[in-house]
N, C-alpha and C positions, 0 to 999 in steps of 0.2 A: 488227343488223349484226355481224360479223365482227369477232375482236376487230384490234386496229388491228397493221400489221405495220411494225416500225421497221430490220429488216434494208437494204432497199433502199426507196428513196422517189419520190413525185412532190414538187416543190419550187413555191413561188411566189415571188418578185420581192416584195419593197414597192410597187413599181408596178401590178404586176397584182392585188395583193392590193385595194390604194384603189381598184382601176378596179370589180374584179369585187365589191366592198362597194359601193360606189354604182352599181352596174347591181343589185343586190341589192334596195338600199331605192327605187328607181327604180320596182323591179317589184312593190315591196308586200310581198316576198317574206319569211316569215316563218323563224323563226329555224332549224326543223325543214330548210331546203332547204340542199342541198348543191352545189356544183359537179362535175358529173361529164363527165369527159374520159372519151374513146377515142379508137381508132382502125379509120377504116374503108377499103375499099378505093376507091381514086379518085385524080383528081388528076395531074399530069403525070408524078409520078415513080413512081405505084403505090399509096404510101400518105397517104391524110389525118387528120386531127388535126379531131375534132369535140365541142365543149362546149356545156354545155345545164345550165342549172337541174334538180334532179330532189329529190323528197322520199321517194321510196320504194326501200329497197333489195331487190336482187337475189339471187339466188344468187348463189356466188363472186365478190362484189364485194370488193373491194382498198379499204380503208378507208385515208386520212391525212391527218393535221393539217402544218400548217406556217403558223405566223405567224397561228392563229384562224381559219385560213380549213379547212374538210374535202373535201377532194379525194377523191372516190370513180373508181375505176374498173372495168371485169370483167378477171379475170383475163386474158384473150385481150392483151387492149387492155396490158395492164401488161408483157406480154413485151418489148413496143415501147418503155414509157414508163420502165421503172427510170432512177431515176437524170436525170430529166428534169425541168427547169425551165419554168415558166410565167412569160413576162413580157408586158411591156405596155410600147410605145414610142409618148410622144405627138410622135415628131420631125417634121422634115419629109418625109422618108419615109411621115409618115402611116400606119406600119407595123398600130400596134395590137397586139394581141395574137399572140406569137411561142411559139414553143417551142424551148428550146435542149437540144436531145435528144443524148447521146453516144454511142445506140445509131444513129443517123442515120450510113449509108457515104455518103449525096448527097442535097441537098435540090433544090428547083428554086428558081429565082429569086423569087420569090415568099415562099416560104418558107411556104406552108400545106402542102406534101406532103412526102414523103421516103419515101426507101428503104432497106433494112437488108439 
């Protein structure tokens, strides 16, 4: 992989960090796996926000740690993400897993899409 770049970051919550570590050992999933975020096209506002377990890196993949957990992304997806937070809300909202992005100009209600 890439060595890790500490200029601009993707970020995790304590709370989505325990959520996505117990979806981790849930899945068996061994130590080699990574959480990798992007973004793809869809969604009410244009853009979505899509994560997935992955063990194998990519060409210009965007490597980052925060709080033991390693966030990978592709370069593409990271234009979107700098500077972007991962959380996890167990409220009554029922939210789950959020993204508090400050490259976002409008999210939808919802809050899994946005636009820039």
């Amino acid at each position: 992989m890439p060595p890790y770049n500490f200029t601009a970051m993707i970020y995790i919550s304590e709370d989505a960090k325990t959520k996505v570590l117990e979806l981790k050992r849930a899945a068996n999933l061994t130590d080699d796996f990574f959480l990798r975020v992007s973004v793809v096209g869809g969604g009410c506002s244009g853009l979505s926000y899509k994560m997935d377990f992955d063990n194998e890196a990519r060409p210009n993949d965007q490597v980052f740690e925060d709080k033991g957990v390693k966030l990978v992304t592709d370069l593409k997806s990271f234009l979107y993400l700098f500077d972007t937070e991962l959380n996890f809300s167990r409220g009554l909202e029922g939210k789950g897993f959020y993204f508090v992005n400050p490259n976002a100009a409008r999210t939808c209600g919802c809050g899994e899409s946005f636009a820039v």
